[in-house]
mmCIF file as gemmi writes it, N, C-alpha and C atoms, coordinates in Angstrom:
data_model
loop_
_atom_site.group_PDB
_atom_site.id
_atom_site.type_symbol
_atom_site.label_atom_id
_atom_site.label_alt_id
_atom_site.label_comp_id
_atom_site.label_asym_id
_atom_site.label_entity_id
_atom_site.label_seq_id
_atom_site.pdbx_PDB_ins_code
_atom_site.Cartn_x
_atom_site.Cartn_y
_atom_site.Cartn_z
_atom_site.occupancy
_atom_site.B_iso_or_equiv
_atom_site.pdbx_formal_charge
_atom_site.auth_seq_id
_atom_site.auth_asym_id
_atom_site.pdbx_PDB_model_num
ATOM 1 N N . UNK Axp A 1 ? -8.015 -69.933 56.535 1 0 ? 1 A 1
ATOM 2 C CA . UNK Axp A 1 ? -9.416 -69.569 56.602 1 0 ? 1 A 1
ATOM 3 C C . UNK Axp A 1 ? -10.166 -70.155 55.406 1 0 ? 1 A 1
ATOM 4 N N . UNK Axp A 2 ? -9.523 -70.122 54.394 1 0 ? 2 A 1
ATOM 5 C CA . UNK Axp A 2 ? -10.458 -70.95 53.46 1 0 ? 2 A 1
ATOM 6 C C . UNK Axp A 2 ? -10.353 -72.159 53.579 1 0 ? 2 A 1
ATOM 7 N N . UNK Axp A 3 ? -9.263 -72.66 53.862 1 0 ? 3 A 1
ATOM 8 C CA . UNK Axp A 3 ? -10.048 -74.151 54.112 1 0 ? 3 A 1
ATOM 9 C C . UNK Axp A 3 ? -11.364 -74.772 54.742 1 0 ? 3 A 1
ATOM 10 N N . UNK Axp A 4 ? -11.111 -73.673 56.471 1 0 ? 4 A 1
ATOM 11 C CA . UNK Axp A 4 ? -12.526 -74.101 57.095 1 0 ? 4 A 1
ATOM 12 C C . UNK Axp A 4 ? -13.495 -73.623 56.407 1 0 ? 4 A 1
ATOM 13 N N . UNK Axp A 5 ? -13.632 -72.598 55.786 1 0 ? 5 A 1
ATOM 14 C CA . UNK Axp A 5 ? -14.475 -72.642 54.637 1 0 ? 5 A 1
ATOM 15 C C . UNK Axp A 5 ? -14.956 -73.629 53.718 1 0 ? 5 A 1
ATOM 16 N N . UNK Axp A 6 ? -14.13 -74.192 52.896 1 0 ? 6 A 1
ATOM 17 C CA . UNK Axp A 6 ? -14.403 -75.07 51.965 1 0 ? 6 A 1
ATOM 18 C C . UNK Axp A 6 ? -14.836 -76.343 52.48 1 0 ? 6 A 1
ATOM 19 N N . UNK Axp A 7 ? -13.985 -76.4 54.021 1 0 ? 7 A 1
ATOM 20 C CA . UNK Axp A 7 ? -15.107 -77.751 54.909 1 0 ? 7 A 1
ATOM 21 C C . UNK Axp A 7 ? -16.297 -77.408 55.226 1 0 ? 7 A 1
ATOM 22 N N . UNK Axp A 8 ? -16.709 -76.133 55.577 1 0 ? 8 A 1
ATOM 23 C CA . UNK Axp A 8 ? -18.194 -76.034 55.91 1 0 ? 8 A 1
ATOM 24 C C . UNK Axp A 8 ? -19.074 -76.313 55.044 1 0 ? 8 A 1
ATOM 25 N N . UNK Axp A 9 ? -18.413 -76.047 53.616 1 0 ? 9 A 1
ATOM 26 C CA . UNK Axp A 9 ? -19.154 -76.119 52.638 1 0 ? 9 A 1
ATOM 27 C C . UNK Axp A 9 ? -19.402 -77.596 52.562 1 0 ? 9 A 1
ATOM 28 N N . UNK Axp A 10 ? -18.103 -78.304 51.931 1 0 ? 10 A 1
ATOM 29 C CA . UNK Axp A 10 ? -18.362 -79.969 51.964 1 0 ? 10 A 1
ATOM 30 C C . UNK Axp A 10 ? -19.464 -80.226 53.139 1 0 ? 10 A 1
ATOM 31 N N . UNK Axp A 11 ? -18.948 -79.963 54.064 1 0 ? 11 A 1
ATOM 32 C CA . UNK Axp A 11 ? -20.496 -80.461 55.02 1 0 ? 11 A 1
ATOM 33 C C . UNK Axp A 11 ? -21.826 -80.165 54.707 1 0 ? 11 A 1
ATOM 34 N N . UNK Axp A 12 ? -21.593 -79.276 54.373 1 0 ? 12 A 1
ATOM 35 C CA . UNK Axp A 12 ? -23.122 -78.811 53.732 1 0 ? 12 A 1
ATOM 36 C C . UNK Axp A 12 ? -23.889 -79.742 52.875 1 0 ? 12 A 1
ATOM 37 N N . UNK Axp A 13 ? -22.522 -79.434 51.73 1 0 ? 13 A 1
ATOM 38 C CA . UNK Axp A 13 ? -23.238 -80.657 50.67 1 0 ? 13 A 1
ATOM 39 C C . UNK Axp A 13 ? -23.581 -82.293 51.48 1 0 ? 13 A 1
ATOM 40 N N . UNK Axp A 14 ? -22.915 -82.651 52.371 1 0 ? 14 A 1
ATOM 41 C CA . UNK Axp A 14 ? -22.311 -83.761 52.355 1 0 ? 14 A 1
ATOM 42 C C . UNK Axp A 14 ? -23.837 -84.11 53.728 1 0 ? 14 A 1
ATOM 43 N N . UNK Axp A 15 ? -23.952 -83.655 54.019 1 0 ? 15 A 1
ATOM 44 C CA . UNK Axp A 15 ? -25.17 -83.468 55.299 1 0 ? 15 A 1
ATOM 45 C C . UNK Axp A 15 ? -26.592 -83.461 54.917 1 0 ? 15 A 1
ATOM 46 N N . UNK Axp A 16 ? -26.38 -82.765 53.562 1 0 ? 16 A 1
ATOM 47 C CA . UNK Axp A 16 ? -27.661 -81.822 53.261 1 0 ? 16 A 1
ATOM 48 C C . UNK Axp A 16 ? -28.332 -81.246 53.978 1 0 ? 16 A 1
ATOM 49 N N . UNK Axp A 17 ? -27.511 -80.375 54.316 1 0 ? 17 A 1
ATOM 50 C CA . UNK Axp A 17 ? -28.279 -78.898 55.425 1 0 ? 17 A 1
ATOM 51 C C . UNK Axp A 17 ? -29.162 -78.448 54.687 1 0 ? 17 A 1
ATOM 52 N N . UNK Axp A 18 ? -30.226 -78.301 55.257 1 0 ? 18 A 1
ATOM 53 C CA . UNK Axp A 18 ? -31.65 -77.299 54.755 1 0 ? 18 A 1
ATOM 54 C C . UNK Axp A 18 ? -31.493 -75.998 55.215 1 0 ? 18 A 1
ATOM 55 N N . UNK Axp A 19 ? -31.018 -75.908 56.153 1 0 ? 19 A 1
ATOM 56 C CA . UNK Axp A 19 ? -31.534 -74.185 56.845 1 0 ? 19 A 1
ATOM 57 C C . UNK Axp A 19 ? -30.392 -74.246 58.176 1 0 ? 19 A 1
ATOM 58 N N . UNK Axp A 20 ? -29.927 -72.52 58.627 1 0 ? 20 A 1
ATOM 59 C CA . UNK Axp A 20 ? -29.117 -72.43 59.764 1 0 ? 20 A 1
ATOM 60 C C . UNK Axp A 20 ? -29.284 -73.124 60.934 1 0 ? 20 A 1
ATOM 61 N N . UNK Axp A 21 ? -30.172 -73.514 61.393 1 0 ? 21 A 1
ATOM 62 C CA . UNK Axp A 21 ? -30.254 -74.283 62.66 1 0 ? 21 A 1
ATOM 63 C C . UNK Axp A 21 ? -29.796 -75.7 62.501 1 0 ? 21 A 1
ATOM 64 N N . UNK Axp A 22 ? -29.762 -76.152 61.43 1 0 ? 22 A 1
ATOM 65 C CA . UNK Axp A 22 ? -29.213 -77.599 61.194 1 0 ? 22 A 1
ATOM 66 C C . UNK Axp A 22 ? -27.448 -77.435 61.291 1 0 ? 22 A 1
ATOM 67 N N . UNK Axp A 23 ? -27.223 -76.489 60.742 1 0 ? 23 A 1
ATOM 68 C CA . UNK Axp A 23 ? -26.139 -76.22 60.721 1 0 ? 23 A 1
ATOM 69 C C . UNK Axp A 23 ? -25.187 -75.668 62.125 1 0 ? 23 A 1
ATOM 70 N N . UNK Axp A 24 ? -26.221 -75.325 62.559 1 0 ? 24 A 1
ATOM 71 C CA . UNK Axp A 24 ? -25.397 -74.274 63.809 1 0 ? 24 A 1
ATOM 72 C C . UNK Axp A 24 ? -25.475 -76.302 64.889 1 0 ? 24 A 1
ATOM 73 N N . UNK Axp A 25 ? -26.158 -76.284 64.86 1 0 ? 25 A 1
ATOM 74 C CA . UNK Axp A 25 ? -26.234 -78.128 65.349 1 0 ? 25 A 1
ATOM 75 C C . UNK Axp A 25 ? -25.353 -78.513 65.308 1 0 ? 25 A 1
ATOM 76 N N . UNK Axp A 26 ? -24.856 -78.803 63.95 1 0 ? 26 A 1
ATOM 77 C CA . UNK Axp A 26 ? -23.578 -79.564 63.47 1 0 ? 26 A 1
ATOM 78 C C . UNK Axp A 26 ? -22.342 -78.752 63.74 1 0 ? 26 A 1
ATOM 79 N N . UNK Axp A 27 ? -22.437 -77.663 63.634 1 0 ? 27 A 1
ATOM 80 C CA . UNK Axp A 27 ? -21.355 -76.882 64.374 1 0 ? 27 A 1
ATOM 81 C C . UNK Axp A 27 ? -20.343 -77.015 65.939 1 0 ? 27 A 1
ATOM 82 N N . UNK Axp A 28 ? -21.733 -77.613 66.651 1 0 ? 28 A 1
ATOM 83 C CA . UNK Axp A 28 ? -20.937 -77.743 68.061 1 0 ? 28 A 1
ATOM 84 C C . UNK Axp A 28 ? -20.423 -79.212 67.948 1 0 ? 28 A 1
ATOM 85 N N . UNK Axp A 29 ? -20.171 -80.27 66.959 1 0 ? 29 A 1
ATOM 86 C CA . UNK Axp A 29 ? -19.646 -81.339 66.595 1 0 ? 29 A 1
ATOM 87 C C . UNK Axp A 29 ? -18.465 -81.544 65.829 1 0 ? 29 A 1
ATOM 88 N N . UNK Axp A 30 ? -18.852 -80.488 64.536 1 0 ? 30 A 1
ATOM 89 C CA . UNK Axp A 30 ? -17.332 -80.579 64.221 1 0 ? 30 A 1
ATOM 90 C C . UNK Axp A 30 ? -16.555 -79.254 63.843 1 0 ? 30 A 1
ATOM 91 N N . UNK Axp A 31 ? -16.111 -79.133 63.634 1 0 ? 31 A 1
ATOM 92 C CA . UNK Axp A 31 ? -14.535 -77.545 63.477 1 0 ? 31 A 1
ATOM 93 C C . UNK Axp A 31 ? -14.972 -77.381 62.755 1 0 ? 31 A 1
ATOM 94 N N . UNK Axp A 32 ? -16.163 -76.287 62.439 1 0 ? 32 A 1
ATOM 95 C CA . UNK Axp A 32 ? -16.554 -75.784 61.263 1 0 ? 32 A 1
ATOM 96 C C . UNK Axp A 32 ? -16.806 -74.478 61.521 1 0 ? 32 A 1
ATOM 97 N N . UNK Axp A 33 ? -16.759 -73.125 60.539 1 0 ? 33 A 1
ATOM 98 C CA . UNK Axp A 33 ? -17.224 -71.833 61.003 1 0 ? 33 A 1
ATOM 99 C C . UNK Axp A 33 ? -18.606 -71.84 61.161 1 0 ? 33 A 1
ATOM 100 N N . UNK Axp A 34 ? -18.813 -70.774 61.878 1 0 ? 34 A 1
ATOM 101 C CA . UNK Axp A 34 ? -20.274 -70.546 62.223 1 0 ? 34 A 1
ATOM 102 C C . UNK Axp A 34 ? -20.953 -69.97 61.505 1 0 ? 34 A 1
ATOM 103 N N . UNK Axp A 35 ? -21.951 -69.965 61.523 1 0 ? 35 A 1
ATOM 104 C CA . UNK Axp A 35 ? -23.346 -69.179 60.189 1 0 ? 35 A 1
ATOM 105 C C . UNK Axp A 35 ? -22.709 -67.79 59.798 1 0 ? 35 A 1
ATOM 106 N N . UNK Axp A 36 ? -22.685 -66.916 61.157 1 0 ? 36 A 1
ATOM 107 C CA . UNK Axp A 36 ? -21.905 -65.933 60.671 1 0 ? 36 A 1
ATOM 108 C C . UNK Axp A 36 ? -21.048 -65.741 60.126 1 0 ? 36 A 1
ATOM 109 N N . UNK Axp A 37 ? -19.558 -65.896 60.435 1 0 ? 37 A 1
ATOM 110 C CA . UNK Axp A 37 ? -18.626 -66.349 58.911 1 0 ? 37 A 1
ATOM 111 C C . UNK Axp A 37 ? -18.549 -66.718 57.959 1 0 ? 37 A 1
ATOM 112 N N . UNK Axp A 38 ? -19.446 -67.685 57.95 1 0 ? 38 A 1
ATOM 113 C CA . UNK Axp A 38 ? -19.648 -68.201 56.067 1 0 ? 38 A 1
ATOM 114 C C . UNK Axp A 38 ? -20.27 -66.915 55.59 1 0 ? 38 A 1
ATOM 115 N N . UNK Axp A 39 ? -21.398 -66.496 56.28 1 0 ? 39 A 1
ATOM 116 C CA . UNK Axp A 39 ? -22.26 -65.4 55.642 1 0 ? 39 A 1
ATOM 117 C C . UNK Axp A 39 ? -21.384 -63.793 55.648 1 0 ? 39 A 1
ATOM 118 N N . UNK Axp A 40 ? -20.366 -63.562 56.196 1 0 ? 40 A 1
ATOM 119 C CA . UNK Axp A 40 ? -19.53 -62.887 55.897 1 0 ? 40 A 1
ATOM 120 C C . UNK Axp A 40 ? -18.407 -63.096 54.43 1 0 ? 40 A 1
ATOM 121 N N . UNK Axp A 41 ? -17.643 -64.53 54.933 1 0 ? 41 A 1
ATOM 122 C CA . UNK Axp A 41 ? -16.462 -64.697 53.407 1 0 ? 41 A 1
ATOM 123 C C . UNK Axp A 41 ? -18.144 -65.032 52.286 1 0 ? 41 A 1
ATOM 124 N N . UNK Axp A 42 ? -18.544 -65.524 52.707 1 0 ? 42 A 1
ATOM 125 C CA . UNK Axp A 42 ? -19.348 -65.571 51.139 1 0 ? 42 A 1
ATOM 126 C C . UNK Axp A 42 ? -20.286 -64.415 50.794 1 0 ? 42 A 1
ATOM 127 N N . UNK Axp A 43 ? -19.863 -63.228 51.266 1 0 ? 43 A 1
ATOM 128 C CA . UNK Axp A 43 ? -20.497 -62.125 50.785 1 0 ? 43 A 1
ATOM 129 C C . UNK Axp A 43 ? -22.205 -61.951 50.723 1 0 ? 43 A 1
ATOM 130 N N . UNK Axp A 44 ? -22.969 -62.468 51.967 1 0 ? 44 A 1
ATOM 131 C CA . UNK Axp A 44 ? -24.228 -62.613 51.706 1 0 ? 44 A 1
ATOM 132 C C . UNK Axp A 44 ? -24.89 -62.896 52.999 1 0 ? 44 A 1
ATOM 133 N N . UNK Axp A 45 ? -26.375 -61.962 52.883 1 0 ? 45 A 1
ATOM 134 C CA . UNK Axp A 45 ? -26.739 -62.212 54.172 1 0 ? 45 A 1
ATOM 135 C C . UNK Axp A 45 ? -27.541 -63.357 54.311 1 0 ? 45 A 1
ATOM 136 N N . UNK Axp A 46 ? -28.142 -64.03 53.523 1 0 ? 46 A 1
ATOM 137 C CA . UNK Axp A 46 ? -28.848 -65.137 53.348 1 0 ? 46 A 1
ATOM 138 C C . UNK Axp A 46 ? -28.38 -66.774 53.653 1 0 ? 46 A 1
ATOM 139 N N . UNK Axp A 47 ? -28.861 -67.099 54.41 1 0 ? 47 A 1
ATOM 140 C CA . UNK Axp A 47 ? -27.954 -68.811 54.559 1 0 ? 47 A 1
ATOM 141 C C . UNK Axp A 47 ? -28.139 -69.889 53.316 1 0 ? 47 A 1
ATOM 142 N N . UNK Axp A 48 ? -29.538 -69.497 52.531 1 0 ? 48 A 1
ATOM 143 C CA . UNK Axp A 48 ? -30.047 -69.747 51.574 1 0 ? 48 A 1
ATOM 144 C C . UNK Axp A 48 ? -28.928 -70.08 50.622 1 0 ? 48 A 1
ATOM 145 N N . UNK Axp A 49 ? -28.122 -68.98 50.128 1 0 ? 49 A 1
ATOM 146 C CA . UNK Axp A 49 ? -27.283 -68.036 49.089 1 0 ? 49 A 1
ATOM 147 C C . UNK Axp A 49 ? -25.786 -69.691 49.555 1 0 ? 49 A 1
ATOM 148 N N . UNK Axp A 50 ? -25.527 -69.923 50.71 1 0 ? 50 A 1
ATOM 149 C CA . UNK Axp A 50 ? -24.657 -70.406 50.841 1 0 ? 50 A 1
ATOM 150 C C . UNK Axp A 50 ? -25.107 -71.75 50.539 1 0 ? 50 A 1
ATOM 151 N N . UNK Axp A 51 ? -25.658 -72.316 50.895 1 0 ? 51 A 1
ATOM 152 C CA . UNK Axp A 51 ? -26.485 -73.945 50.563 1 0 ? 51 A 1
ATOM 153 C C . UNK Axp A 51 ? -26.165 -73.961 49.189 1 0 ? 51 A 1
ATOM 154 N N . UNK Axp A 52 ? -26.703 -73.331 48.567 1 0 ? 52 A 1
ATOM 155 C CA . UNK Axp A 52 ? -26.939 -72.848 47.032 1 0 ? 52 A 1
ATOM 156 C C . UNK Axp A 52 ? -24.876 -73.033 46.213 1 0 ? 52 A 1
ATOM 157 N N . UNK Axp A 53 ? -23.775 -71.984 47.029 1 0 ? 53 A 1
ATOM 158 C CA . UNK Axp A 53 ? -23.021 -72.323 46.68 1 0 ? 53 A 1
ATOM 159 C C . UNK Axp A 53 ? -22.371 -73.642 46.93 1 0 ? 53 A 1
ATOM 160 N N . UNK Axp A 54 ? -22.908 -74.279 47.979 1 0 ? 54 A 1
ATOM 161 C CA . UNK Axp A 54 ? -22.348 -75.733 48.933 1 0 ? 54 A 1
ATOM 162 C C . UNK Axp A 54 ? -22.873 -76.501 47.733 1 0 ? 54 A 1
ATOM 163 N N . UNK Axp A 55 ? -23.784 -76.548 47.386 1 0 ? 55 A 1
ATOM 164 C CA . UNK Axp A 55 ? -24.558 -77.79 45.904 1 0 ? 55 A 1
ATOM 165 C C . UNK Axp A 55 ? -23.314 -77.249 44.718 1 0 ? 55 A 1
ATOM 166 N N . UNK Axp A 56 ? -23.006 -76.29 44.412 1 0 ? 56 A 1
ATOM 167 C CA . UNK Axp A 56 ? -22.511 -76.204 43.215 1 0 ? 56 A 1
ATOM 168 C C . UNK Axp A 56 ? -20.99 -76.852 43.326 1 0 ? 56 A 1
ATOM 169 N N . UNK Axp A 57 ? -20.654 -76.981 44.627 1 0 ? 57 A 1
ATOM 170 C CA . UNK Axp A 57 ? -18.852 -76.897 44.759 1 0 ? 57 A 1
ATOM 171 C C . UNK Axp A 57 ? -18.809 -78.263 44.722 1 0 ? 57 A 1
């Protein structure tokens, strides 16, 4: 589970997702968790909050 984690994240960075709908997009393309799961393991209801950790990693 953390791995697909840590790929959603790389995608993030790697995409530069702005906001959940870009993301949920890219979701039906590649094996990545969905908005909801990230926003669960990363402890936060905000998609914001996760972008934010995706730049730092």
């Amino acid at each position: 589970m953390k791995e697909a984690y840590e790929k959603s994240l790389q995608i993030i960075k790697l995409m530069n997702i702005k906001n959940e709908k870009e993301y949920n997009q890219l979701q039906k393309d590649y094996l990545i968790l969905n908005a909801e799961s990230l926003k669960y393991i990363a402890q936060t209801r905000k998609f914001k909050n996760i972008i934010c950790l995706a730049k730092v990693m």
